[in-house]
N, C-alpha and C positions, 0 to 999 in steps of 0.2 A: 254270375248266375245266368243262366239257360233264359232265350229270349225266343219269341214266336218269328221274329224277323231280328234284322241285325240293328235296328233304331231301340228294339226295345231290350236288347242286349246290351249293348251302350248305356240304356236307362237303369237298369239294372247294377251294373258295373260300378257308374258313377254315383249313385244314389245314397250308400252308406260312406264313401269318402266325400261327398258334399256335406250329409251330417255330420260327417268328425269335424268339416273345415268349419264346420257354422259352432262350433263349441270356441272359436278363435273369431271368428270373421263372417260380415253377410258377403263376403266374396263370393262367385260365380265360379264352380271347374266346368269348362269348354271340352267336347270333344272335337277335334281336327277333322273327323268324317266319320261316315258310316261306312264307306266300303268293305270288302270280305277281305281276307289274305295280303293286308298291305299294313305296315308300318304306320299305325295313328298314335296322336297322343291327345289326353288329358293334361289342360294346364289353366292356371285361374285368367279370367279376364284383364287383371293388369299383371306387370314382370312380378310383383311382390304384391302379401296381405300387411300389415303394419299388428304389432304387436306389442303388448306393452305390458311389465312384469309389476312386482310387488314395491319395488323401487321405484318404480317411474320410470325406468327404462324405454325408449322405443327401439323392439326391435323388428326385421323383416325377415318376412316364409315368403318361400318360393318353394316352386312344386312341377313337376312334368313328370310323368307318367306314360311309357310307351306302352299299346296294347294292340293287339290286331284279335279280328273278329273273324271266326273260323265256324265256316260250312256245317251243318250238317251231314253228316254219308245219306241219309234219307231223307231230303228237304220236304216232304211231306210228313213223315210224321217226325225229324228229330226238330233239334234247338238247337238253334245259333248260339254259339256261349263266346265270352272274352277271355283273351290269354296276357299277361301282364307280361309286357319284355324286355321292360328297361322303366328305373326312375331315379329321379334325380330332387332330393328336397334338404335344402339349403336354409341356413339360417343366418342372419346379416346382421351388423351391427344399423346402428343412425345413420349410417354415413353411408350406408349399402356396401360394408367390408366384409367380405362371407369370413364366419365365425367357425362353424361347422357343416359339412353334409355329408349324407352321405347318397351312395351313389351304386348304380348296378346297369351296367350299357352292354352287354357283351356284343352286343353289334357293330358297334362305333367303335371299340378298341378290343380288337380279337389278341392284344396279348395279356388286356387285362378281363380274363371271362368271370372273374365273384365279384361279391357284391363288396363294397371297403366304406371304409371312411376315411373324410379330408377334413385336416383341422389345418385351417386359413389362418391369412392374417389379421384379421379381424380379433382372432385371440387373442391376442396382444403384441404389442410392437416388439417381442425378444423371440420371437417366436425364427426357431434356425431355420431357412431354406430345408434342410434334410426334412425337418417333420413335415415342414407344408409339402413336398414333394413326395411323401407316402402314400401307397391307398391300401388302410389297414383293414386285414380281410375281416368282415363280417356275417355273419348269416346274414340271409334278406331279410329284410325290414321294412316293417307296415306302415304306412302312413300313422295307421296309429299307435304304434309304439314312438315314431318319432313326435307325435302330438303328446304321449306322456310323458319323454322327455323332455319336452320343452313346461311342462308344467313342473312337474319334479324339481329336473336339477335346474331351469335356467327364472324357474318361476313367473312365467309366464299367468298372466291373469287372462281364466276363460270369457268368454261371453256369455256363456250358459251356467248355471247354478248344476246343471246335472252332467257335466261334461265328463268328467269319470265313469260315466257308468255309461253315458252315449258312447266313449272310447272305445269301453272294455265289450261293451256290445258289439261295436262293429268288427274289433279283433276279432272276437270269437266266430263272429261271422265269418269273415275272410279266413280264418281258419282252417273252417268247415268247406268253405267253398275255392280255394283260391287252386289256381291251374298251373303252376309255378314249378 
């Protein structure tokens, strides 16, 4: 979303993926700076949040988020708005064994430019080198599409009683708004 300067562009940005995280976690997402036209990310204050399913399971989210924050043409009357350019959200077993993530960098590996998914070893121990060596192409994905599958299929237990609909809200939001 459209900010009056690029601090409150950033606030803007980070504001409804801090609500989906708080549907899991009172974790903290950090942005790396304010600058204009330079490679920043969004990441929580520690490497992982702890999460825990209908079994008792503990598992670990992880999350980065590249965005850079882009000018105005008219810096008097336009708005600074944020452009999303890479993220990276990860799901871990106990033991911190990445289970799944997925992933979208086109910067960092220009022969891999779409967005894919990696199934780790974390999945289980027969798991063939070929499949963990994949990156299965994907459409982009929301933070909070990856927060409803971790509820769904992996049964992850929210923190919030209303987190399905905090989700589907901020989806549709980033929908509407996302620069992608």
């Amino acid at each position: 979303m459209p900010g009056r300067n690029p601090r409150e562009a950033v606030d803007e940005y980070i504001a409804p993926l801090q609500r989906s995280l708080s549907c899991f976690s009172p974790g903290i997402l950090r942005p790396s700076g304010y600058d204009t036209d330079i490679l920043l990310q969004a990441t929580f204050s520690y490497p992982t949040v702890e999460l825990m399913t209908v079994g008792g399971e503990i598992l670990h989210l992880s999350f980065v988020q590249g965005f850079s924050i882009i000018q105005p043409l008219f810096p008097k009357f336009g708005r600074y708005k944020v452009r999303t350019r890479s993220y990276i959200y990860q799901l871990e077993n106990s033991n911190h064994q990445e289970i799944l993530g997925f992933h979208w960098h086109p910067e960092n590996t220009p022969d891999i430019q779409y967005p894919h998914m990696h199934i780790y070893q974390g999945a289980g121990d027969n798991i063939r080198q070929e499949i963990r060596n994949i990156h299965f192409r994907t459409d982009r994905f929301a933070f909070e599409e990856f927060c409803q599958l971790l509820i769904k299929e992996f049964r992850v237990v929210p923190d919030r009683d209303d987190a399905e609909e905090v989700l589907s809200q901020n989806l549709r939001k980033f929908q509407n708004y996302k620069t992608w």
